[in-house]
C-alpha positions in Angstrom: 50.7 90.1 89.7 48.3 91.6 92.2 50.1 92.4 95.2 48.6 93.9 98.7 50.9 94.7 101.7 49.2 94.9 105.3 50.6 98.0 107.4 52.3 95.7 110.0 54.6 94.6 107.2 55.7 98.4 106.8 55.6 99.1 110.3 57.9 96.2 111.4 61.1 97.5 109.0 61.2 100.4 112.0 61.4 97.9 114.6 62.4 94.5 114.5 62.0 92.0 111.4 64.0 89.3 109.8 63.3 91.1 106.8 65.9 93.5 105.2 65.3 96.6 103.7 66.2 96.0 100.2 63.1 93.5 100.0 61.6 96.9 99.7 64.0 98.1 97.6 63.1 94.8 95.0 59.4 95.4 95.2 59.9 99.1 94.0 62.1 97.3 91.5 59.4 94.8 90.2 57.1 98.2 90.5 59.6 99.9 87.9 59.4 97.0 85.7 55.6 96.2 85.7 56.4 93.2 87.5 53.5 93.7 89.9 50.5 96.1 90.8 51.0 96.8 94.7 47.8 97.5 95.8 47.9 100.3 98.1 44.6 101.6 100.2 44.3 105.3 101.9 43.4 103.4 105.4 47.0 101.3 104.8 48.7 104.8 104.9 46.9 106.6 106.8 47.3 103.6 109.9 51.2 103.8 108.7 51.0 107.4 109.0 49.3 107.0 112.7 51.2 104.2 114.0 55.4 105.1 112.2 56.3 107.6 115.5 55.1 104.6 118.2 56.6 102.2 116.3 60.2 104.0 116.1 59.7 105.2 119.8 59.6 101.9 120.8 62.6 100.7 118.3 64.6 104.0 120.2 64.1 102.9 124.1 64.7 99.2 123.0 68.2 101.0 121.1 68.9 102.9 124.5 68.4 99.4 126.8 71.7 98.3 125.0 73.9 100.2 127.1 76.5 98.2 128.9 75.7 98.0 132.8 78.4 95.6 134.1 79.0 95.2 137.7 82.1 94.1 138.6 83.1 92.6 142.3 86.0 94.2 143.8 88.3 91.0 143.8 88.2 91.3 139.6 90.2 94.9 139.9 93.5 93.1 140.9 93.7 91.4 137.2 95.0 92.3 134.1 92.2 92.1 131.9 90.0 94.4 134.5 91.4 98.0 133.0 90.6 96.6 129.1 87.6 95.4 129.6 86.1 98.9 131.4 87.7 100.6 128.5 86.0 98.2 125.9 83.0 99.4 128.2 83.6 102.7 127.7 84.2 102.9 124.0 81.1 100.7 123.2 78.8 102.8 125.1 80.3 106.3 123.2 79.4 104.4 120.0 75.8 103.7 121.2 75.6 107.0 122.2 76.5 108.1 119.0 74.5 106.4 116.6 71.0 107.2 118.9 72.2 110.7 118.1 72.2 110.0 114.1 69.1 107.3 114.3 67.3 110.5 116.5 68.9 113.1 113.8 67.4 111.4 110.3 64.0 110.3 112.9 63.5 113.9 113.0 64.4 114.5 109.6 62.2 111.5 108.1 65.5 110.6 106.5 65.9 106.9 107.7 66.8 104.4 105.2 63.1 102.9 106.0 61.0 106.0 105.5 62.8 106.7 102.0 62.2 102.8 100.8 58.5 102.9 102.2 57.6 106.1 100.5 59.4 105.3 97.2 56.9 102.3 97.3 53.8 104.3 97.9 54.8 106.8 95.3 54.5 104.3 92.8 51.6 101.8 94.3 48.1 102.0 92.9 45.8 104.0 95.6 42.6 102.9 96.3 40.8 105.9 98.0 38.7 105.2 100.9 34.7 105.9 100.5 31.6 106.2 103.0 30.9 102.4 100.5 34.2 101.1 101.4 33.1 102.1 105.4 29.6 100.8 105.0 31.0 97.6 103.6 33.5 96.9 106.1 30.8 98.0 109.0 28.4 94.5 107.7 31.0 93.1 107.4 32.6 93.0 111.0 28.6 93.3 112.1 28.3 90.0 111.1 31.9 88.5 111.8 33.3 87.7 108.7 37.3 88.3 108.7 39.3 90.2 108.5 39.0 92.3 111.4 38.9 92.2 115.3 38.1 94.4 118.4 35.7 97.1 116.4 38.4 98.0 114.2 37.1 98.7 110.4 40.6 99.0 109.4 41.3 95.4 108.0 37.9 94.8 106.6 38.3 98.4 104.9 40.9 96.9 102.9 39.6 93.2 101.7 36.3 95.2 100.8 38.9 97.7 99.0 40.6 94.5 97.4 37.4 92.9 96.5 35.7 96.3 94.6 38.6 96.9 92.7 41.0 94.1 91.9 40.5 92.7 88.5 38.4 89.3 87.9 40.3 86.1 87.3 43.2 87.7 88.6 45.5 86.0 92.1 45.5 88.3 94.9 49.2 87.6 96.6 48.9 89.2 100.0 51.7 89.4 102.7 50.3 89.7 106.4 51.9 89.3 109.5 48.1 89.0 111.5 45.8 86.1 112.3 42.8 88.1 111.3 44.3 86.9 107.6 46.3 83.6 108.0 44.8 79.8 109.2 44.7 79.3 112.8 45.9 75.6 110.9 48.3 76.6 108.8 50.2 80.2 109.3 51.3 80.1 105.7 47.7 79.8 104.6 45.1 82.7 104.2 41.9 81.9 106.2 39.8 79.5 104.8 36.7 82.1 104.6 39.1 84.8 102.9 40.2 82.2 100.0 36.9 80.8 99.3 35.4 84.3 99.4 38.0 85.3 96.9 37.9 82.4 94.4 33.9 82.9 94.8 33.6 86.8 93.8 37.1 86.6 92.1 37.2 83.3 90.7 40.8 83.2 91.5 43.3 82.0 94.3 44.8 84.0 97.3 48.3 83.5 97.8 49.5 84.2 101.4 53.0 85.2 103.0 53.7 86.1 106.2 57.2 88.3 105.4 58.2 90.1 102.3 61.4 87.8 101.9 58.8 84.7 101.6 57.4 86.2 99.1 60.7 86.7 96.8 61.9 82.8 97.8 59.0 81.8 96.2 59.0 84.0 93.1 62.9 84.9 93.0 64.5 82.4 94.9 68.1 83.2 93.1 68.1 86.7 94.0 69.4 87.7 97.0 70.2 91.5 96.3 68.2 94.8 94.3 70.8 95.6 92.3 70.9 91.8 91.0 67.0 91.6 90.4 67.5 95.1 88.3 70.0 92.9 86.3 67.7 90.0 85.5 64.7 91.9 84.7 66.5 93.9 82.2 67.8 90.6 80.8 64.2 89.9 81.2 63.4 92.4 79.2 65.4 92.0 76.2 64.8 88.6 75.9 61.1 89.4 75.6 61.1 93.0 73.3 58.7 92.6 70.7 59.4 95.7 68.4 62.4 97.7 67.2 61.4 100.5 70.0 61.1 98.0 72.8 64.7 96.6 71.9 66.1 100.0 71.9 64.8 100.7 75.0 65.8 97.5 76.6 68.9 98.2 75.4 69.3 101.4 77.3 68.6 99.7 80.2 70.9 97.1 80.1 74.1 98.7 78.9 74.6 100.3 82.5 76.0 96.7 83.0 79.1 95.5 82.8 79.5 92.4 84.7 77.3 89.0 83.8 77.0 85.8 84.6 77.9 82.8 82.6 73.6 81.7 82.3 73.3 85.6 81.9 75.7 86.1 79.5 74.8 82.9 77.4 70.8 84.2 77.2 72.0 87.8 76.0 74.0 86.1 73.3 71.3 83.6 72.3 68.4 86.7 72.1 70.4 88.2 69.5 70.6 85.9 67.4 67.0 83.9 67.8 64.8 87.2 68.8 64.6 88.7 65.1 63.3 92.3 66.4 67.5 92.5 68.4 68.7 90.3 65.4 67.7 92.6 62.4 68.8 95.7 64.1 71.9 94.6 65.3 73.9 96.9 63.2 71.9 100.3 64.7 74.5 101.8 66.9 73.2 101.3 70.6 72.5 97.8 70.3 75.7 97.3 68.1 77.7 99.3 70.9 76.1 97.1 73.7 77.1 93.4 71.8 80.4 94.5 71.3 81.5 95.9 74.5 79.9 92.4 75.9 81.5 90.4 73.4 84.7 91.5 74.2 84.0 90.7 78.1 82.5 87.6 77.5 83.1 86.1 74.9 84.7 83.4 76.8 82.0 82.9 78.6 80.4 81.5 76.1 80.2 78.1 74.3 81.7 78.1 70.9 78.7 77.6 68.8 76.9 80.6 70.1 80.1 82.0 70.3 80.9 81.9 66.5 77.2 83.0 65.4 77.5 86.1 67.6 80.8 87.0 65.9 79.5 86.7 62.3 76.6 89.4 63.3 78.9 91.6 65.0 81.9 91.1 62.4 78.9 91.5 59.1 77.9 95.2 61.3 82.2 95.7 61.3 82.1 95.8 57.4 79.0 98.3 57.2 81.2 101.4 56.8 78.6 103.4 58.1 79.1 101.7 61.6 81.8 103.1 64.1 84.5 100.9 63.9 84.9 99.1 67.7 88.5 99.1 69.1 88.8 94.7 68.7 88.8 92.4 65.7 85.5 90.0 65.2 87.7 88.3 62.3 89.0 84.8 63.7 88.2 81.2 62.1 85.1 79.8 63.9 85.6 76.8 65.3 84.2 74.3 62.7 
């Protein structure tokens, strides 16, 4: 899955978004996993890079605006609830005061929770360095107004040029953009008419348009709602689909750091082991017998009695191979046919 990411996206997790910031945290999580390529070009970070310190200034004097300026008329001073309410007052702006100090501290340090997700992401993005082509390119391009771009700025038609030279053939381009140089003046979910033939023409595949990051995982991973959960899955994922005695092993690894599954989750782990022959005929080799037994004894319950029953027998057959460690619970107990 070919993803791109226009620099407004990035900016906007410094200043105000629906989005939070452990979408970003998911897409370096699908990065991990192979899940996608995020294409990243040199003119994307080099306008984050330009634009992150104007972008938090402004989040900073919006911050400082929220300090409460109350005026009270001199008839309200005779009431009860006058002396509470100025000390509410008082204590909220003391918090606000504090936490512009820590937001200023970790600005200074390049230590906010934004700057550590966004850099973890280009760490692991594919680059795609900018050339005198790429310029040259983008120059026709806005010479003889074909989007994107706007206002003599090469910047957006850098990137589609960037996209279109190095993005495999036959391959979806899913781009998220918060800018109407990209999306349909008729539809805001749609890319522009112009971009989407151009692509299927040269690319002789689709473009697939979002306008927030969290669109973007609705569509693809509607049931996951948190990073740590999406970890979980693809790991599931993972084991589900190994193809070789070293793939299991090393799905394996990944998934043991888990203790806690759900009921669909824990059924498909149980199932893989007994219809995926590469987990099935190693089942006895100590990390993957370590892994079914802790979860057996977890949840077993879970699972329906069938599946149940043939995940005991494997488990029980590895308990009677005295060259296996003996677990600490009994596998022997009458099936239930």
């Amino acid at each position: 899955m070919n993803l791109f990411i226009d620099t407004n996206i990035f900016l906007s997790f410094f200043h105000l978004t629906n989005d939070d910031l452990d979408e970003l945290h998911k897409l370096t999580v699908l990065l991990e996993n192979k899940q996608i390529t995020l294409w990243l070009t040199e003119q994307v970070r080099d306008e984050f890079a330009r634009n992150r310190e104007n972008k938090i200034s402004e989040a900073v004097k919006k911050l400082s605006e929220q300090r409460s300026k109350p005026q009270f008329p001199q008839i309200c001073k005779d009431y009860e609830e006058y002396p509470a309410i100025r000390e509410l007052q008082k204590n909220y702006d003391q918090k606000l005061s504090t936490l512009i100090s820590k937001v200023n501290k970790d600005i200074a340090e390049r230590t906010l929770k934004a700057d550590q997700q966004i850099a973890e992401l280009f760490n692991k993005a594919t680059i795609i360095k900018s050339s005198e082509g790429l310029v040259t390119k983008a120059r026709l391009r806005m010479d003889i107004g074909n989007p994107p771009g706007k206002n003599g700025s090469l910047g957006d038609a850098i990137n589609w040029e960037a996209l279109l030279e190095n993005v495999p053939k036959q391959q979806k381009l899913y781009l998220i953009a918060d800018d109407k140089d990209y999306f349909s003046i008729l539809a805001e979910d749609k890319p522009k008419d112009f971009l989407r033939d151009e692509w299927l023409q040269r690319k002789d595949a689709d473009v697939v348009f979002y306008r927030r990051i969290s669109q973007f995982f609705k569509a693809h991973h509607p049931e996951i709602k948190l990073a740590s959960e999406l970890e979980k899955e693809l790991a599931i994922r993972g084991l589900a689909e190994s193809g070789s005695f070293a793939e299991t092993h090393n799905a394996i690894s990944k998934i043991s750091k888990y203790l806690e599954f759900s009921k669909s989750q824990a059924s498909e782990i149980a199932q893989v082991a007994i219809s995926n022959s590469q987990i099935n005929w190693i089942i006895c080799d100590p990390d993957v017998f370590d892994f079914y037994s802790i979860f057996f004894e977890n949840h077993s319950a879970a699972l329906e009695p069938e599946l149940r029953d043939q995940l005991a027998k494997e488990l029980a057959a590895c308990k009677k191979n005295e060259s296996k460690t003996e677990p600490d619970f009994d596998f022997d107990f009458e099936p239930d046919f």
